[in-house]
C-alpha positions in Angstrom: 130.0 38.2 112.0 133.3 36.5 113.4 136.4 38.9 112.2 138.7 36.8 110.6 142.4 38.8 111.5 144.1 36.4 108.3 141.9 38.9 106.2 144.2 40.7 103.6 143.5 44.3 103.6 145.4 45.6 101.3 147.1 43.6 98.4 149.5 45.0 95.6 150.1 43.5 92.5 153.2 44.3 90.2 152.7 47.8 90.9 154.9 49.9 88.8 155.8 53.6 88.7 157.9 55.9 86.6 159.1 59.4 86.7 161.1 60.4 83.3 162.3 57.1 83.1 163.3 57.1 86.8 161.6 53.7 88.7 160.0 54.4 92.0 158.1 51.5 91.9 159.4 48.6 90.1 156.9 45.3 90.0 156.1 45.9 93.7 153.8 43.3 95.3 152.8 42.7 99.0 149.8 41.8 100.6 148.6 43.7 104.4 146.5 41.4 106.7 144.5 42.5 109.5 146.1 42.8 112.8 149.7 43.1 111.2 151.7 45.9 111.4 154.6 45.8 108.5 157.6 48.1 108.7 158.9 49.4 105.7 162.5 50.1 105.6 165.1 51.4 102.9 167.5 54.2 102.5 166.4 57.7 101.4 165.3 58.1 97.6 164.4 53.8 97.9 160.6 54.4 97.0 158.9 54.0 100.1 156.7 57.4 100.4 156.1 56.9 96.7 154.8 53.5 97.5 152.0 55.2 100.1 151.5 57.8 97.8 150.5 55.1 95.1 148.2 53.6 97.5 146.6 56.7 99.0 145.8 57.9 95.3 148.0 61.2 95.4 149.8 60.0 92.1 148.4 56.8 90.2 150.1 53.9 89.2 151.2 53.4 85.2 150.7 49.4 85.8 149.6 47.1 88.2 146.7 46.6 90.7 145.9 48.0 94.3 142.6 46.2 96.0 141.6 47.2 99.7 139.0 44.9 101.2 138.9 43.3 97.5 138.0 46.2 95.9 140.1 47.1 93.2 140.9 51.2 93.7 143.5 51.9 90.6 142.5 55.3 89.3 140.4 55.9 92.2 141.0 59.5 94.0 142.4 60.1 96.6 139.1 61.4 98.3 137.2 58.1 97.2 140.0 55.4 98.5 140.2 57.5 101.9 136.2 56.5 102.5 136.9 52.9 101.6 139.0 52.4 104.2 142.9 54.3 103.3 144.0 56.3 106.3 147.3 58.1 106.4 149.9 60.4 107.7 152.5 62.5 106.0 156.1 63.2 106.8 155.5 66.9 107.5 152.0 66.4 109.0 149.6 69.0 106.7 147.9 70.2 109.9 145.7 73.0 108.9 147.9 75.8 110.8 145.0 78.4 111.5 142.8 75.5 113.1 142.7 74.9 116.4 143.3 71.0 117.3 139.3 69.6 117.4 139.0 71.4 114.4 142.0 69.6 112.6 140.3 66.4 113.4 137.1 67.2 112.4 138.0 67.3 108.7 139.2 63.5 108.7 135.8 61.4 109.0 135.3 59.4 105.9 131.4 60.2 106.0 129.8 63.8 107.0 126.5 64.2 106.9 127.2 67.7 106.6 128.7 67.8 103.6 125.7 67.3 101.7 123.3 71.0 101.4 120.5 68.4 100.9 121.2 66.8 104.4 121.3 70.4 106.0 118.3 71.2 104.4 116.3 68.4 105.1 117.9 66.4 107.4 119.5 68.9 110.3 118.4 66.7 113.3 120.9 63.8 111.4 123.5 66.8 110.6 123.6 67.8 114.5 123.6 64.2 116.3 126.4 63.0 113.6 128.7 66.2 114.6 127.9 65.5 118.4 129.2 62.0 117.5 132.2 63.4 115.9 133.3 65.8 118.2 132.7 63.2 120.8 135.0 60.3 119.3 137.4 63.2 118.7 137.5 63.8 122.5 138.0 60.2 123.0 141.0 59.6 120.9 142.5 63.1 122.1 142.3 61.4 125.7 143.5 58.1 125.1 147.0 60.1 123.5 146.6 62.1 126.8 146.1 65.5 124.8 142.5 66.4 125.7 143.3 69.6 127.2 144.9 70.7 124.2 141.6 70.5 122.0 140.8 74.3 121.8 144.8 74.5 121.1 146.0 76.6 118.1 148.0 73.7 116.2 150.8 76.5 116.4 151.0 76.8 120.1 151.8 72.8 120.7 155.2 71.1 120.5 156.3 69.4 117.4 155.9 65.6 119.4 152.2 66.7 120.3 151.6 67.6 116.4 152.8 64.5 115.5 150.5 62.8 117.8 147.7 64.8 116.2 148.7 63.6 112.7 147.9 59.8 113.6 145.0 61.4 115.6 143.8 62.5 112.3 144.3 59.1 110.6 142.2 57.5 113.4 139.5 59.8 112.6 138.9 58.3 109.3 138.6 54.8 111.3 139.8 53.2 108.0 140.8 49.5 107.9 144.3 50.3 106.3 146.3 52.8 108.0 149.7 54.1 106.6 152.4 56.1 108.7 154.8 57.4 107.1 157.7 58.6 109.5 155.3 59.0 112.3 158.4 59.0 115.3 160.7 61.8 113.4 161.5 64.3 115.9 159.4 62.6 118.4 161.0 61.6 122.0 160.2 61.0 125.3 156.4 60.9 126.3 154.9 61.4 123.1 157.3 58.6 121.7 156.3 56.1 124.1 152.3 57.3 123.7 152.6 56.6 119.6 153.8 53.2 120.3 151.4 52.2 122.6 148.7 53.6 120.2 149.8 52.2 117.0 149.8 48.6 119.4 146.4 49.0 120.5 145.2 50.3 117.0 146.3 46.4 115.6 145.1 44.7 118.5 141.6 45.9 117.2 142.2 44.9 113.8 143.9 47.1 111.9 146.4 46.6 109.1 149.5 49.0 109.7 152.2 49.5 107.3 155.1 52.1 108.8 157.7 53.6 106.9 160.5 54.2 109.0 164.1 55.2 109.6 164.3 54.5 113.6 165.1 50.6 113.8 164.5 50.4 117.2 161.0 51.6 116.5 160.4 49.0 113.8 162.0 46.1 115.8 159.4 46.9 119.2 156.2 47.3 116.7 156.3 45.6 113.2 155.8 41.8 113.1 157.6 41.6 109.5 159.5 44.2 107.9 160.2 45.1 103.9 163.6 46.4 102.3 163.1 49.0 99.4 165.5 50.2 97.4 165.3 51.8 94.1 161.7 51.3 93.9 162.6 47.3 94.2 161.9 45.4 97.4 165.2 43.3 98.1 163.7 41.6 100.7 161.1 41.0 103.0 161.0 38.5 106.6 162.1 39.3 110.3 164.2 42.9 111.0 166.6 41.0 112.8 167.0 39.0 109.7 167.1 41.7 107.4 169.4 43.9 109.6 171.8 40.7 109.7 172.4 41.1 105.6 175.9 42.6 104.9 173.9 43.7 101.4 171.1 45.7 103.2 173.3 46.9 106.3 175.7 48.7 103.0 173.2 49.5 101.4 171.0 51.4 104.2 174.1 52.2 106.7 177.1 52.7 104.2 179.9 50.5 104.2 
């Protein structure tokens, strides 16, 4: 079947969110198509890990809707929209610490055979071939990030840029349609810098829909093909970076005056 790459992915419909009275989401709508990779831009406290924390299914919306693939997923879990297609990262990475790297991927897959005692029990042969797949497509996107020999690696005893790297390495275990990164270049420079951005290219080339939350402009302006301007839970306004970036408004409002 013929991939259509106008295919929305992920669509949000007057998604609202409150904390004690305090909006960090406020009628929030935006669609995600395949091949697309949106940058979401805003000045601290503006809503924008909230908004992948609505969509991942780590807090749940008080109104609107969330559909991925055309599947509505409000009050799904977290666990549940993850194996219909939500990958992510997180700002401070959650690498399991007392894993070694492989292992750290190996979690991420949105179906294990092994999970199940009754496919262990009667179904080993199926348990063994699908963790020789796993560890196999692990391998693969460890090399393509030129970190293969890292594998066996305590996450401890590699540099903060190569962590990072294994984050989104993470994410691309769970092969999901929709993947979110949220302030995947913080801290990151020089090789590994230039290996996420050719990554997070190739990962849209083969049909993913990428939204990135992100404070280095000149990150957004080489990757996203539209970019969004929260603040205060509200999107101000949505089009080209250069456009956005040439608003007195949203320069203020994200720079300062």
């Amino acid at each position: 079947m013929k991939r259509n790459d106008s295919e929305v992915v992920l669509s949000i419909t007057d998604l609202c969110k409150s904390f004690g009275g305090i909006l960090v989401a406020d009628n929030i709508s935006l669609e995600l198509r395949r091949g697309e990779i949106l940058g979401l831009i805003g000045p601290n406290g503006a809503g924008k890990t909230s908004l992948f924390n609505l969509i991942s299914g780590v807090i749940q919306s008080d109104a609107g809707l969330i559909k991925i693939s055309g599947t509505q997923i409000n009050g799904f879990p977290l666990s549940r929209r993850a194996r219909l297609g939500i990958s992510r990262t997180w700002q401070h990475m959650r690498l399991f610490e007392s894993m070694d790297v492989i292992d750290n991927m190996l979690i991420a897959p949105r179906i294990y055979p092994g999970e199940s005692l009754l496919n262990i029990l009667l179904r080993p042969i199926k348990v063994k071939n699908n963790d020789k797949l796993l560890f196999s497509q692990a391998m693969s996107i460890l090399e393509r990030m030129n970190l293969k020999d890292l594998a066996h690696q305590r996450i401890t005893d590699i540099s903060f840029g190569q962590q990072k790297l294994i984050g989104l390495a993470r994410a691309l275990m769970n092969d999901g349609d929709c993947l979110l990164l949220d302030e995947p270049m913080a801290g990151v420079e020089g090789q590994a810098y230039e290996t996420m951005q050719n990554i997070i290219h190739e990962e849209a080339a083969s049909g993913k829909a990428i939204c990135i939350v992100e404070h280095n402009i000149s990150f957004i302006k080489d990757l996203c093909n539209n970019a969004i301007f929260m603040s205060n839970g509200k999107i101000l306004e949505r089009g080209k970076i250069d456009d956005l970036l040439a608003s007195k408004t949203l320069t203020e409002l994200y720079f300062g005056t």
